[in-house]
C-alpha positions in Angstrom: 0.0 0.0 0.0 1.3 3.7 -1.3 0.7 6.8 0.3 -1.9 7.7 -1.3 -3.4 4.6 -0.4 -3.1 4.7 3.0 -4.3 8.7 2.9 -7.3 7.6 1.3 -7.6 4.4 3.7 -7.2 7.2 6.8 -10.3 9.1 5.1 -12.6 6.7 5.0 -12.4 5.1 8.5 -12.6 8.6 9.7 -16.0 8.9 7.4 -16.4 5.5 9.3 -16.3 7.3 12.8 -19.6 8.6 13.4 -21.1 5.3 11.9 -19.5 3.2 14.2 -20.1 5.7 17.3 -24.2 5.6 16.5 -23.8 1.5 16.7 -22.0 1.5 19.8 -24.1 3.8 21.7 -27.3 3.2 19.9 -26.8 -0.2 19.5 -24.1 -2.3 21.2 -24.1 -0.1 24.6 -27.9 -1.1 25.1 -27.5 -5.0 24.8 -24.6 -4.8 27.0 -26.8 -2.7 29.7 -29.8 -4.8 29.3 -27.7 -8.2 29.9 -26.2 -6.6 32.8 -29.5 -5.3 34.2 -30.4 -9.0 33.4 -27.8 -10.1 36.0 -29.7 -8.1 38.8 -32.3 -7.2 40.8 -33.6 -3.5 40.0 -36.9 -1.7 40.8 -36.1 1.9 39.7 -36.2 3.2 43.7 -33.5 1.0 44.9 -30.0 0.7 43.8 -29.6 -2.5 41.6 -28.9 -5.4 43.9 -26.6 -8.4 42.1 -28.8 -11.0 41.3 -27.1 -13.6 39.0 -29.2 -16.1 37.2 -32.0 -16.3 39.1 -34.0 -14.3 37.2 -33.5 -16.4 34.2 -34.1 -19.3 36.3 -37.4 -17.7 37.5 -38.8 -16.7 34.2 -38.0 -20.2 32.5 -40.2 -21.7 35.1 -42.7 -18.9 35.3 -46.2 -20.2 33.9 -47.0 -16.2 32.8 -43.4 -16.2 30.5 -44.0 -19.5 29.0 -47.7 -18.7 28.1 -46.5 -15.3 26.5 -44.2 -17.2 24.4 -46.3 -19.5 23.2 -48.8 -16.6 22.5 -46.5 -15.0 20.5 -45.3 -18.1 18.6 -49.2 -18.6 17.8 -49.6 -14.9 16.8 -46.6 -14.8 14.3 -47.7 -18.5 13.5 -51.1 -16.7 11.8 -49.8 -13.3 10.7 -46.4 -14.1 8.6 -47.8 -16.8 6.2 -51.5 -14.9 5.5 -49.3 -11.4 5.5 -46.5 -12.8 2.9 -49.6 -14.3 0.8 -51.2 -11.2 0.4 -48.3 -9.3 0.0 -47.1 -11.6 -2.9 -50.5 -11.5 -4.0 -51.2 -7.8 -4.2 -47.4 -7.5 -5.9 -48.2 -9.9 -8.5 -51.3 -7.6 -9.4 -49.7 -4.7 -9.1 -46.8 -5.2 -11.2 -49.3 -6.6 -14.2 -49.8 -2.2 -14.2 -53.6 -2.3 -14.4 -55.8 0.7 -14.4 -55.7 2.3 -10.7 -52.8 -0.3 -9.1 -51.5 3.5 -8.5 -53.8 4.5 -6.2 -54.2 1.3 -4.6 -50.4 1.5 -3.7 -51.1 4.4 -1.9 -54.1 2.9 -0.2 -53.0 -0.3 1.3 -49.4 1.6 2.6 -51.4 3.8 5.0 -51.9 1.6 7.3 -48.2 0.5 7.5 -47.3 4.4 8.2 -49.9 5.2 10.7 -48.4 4.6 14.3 -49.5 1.5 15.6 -51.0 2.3 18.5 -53.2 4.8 16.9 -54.3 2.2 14.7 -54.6 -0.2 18.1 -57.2 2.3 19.2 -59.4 2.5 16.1 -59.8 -1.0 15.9 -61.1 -1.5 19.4 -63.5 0.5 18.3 -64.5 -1.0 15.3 -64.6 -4.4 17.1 -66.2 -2.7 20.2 -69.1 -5.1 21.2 -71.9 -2.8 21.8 -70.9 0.1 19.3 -68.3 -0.8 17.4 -68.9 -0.6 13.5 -68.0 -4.5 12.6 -71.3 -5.5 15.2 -73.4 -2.8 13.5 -72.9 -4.2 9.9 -73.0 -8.2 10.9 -76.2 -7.1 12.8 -75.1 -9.3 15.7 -73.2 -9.2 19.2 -69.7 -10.5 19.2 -67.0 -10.2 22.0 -64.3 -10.0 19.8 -61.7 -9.0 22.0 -63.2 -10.7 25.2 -63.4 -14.0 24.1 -60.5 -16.1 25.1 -60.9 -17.7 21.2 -61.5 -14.8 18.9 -58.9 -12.2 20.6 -55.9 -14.0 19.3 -57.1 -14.4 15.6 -58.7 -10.9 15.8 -55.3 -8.9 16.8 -53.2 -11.3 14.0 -56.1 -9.9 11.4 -55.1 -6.3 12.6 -51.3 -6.7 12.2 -51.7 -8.7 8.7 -53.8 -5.7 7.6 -51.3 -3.0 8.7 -48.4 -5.0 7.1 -49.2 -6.6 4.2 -48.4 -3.4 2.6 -44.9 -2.9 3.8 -44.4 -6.6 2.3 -46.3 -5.9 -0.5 -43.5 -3.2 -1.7 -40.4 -5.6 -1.1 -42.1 -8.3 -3.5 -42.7 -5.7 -6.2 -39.4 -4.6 -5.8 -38.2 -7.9 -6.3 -41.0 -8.9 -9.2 -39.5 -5.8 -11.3 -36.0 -7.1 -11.2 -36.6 -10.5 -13.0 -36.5 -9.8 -16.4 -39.4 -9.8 -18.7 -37.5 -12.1 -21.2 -37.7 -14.8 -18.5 -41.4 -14.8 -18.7 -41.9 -14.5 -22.5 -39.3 -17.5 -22.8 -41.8 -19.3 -20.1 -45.3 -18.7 -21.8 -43.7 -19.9 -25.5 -42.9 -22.9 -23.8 -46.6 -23.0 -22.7 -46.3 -22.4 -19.1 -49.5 -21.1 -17.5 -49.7 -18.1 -14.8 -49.8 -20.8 -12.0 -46.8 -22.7 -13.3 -44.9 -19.5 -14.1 -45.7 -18.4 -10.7 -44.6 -21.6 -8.9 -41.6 -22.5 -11.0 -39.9 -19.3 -11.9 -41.6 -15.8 -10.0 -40.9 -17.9 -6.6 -37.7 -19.3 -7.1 -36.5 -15.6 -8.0 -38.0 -13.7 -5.1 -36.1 -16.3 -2.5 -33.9 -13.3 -1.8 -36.6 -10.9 -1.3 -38.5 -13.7 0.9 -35.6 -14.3 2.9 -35.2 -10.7 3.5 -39.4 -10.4 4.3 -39.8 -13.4 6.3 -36.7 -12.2 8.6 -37.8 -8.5 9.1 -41.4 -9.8 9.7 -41.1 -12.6 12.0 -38.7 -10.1 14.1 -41.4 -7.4 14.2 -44.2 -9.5 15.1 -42.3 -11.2 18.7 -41.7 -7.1 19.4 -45.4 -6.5 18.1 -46.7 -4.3 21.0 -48.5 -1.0 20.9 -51.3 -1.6 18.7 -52.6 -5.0 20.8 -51.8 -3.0 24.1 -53.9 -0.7 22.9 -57.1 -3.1 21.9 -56.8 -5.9 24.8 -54.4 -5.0 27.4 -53.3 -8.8 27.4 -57.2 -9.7 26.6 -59.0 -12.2 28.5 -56.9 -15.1 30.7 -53.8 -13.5 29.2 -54.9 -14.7 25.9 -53.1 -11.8 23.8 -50.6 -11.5 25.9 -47.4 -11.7 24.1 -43.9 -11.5 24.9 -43.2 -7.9 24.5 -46.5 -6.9 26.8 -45.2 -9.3 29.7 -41.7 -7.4 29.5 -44.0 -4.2 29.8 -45.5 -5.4 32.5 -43.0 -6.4 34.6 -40.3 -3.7 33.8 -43.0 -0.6 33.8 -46.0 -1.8 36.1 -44.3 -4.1 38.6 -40.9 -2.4 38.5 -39.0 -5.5 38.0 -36.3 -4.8 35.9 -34.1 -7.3 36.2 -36.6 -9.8 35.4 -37.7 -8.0 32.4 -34.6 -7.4 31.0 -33.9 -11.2 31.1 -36.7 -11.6 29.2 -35.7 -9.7 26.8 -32.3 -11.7 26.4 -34.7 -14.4 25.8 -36.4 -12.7 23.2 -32.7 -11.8 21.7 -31.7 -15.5 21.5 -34.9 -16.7 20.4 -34.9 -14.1 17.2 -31.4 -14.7 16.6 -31.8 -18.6 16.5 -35.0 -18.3 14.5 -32.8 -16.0 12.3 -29.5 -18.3 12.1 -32.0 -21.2 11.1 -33.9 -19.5 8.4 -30.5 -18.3 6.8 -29.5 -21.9 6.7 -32.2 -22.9 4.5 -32.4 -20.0 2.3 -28.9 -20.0 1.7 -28.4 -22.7 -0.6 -32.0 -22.1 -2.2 -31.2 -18.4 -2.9 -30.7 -16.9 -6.4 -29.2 -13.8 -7.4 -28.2 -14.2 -11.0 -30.7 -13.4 -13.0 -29.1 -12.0 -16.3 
């Protein structure tokens, strides 16, 4: 390396600097406090009091933590394969450029951009039991948020409505890089819209799913405002997922140790999830597509 080489090598890890001081304080600084915090026994009042594992011993044989992660597991279990569906769905359409798909863009984004616990609020109103709008047009009383069944499936139909947009957008992203010759080579070879669909539009968006299954199955274990908002945890804790229970028990019981090894659990869970769905994309993945 020359002089100028190593000039212009200075330069650009001094660009680097204030990238790399946002991570570590915005990023790396927090998981190292929340581990720590982890590690004690913290109520806000008091000064943190060393704790070691016990908390992670507590919440892995807590009934409350166990339920809230099979809550959450059922919650993404319903919204990521209906929202991706959609989304591809809706793409598809879209990139086909019919009369309007403009418009309708606009239309189903709105709901991605609108804060979710405004959105949270709305919808208990819609589903209210006595005056909510849904009630009024089935002509017919239904506790949707009360009822230990229908709360689960009812806050899953909220979040797959206010996503499938966002997903929607990746996908047609991803549709308008495969190039058109692909498909005119497939339909002289007399492949229909199902078969083109299955055996070349799919196989080509594996990046773009990897990428949307990821972000998506992370957002919806940290999915909070907008069910806090319509059930509060709903009835026998039937909506209450992971991210409400370290809520509770950071912010309403004051137990911040405990939370805060929840929320190491929640880290290793995603990452694992994570680690595993990069192993099976990664030999299934396609990215030349000249």
């Amino acid at each position: 390396m020359n002089g100028r080489q190593r000039i212009e090598a200075r330069a650009g890890y001094l660009l680097l600097i204030p990238s790399f001081i946002g991570v570590g304080v915005f990023l790396l600084l927090p998981v190292v406090i929340v581990v720590v915090l982890s590690l004690t026994r913290y109520n806000l009042i008091s000064p943190p009091e060393w704790f070691g594992l016990q908390n992670y011993a507590y919440i892995l044989g807590w009934d409350r933590f166990r339920n809230s992660l099979l809550v959450t597991a059922a919650f993404t279990a319903i919204t990521i394969p209906v929202s991706i569906a959609i989304g591809l769905l809706l793409a598809v359409a879209i990139n086909r450029r019919l009369p309007g798909t403009s418009w309708l863009r606009v239309l189903y984004v709105l709901p991605w951009v609108c804060a979710p616990l405004a959105l949270g609020v709305v919808w208990r109103w819609i589903l209210d039991p006595t005056n909510g709008a849904l009630n009024a047009l089935l002509g017919r009383r239904i506790e949707w948020l009360a009822d230990v069944d229908l709360a689960l499936p009812a806050v899953a139909f909220v979040q797959i409505w206010s996503t499938v947009g966002y997903i929607s957008l990746f996908f047609l992203a991803g549709l308008q890089q495969i190039p058109v010759s692909v498909y005119e080579a497939a339909e002289l070879d007399g492949a229909g819209a199902a078969r083109t669909l299955w055996s070349i539009t799919l196989p080509l968006l594996r990046p773009t799913m990897f990428f949307v299954t990821v972000t998506s199955i992370i957002s919806s274990f940290q999915v909070f405002d907008s069910i806090y908002a319509m059930t509060g945890g709903g009835p026998r804790f039937s909506t209450d997922v992971i991210a409400s229970r370290i809520y509770d028990e950071a912010f309403v019981a004051l137990r911040l140790g405990r939370a805060a090894a929840m929320a190491v659990v929640l880290f290793v869970v995603l990452v694992a999830i994570t680690l595993v769905q990069q192993r099976y994309f990664r030999r299934r993945i396609t990215y030349d597509m000249s």
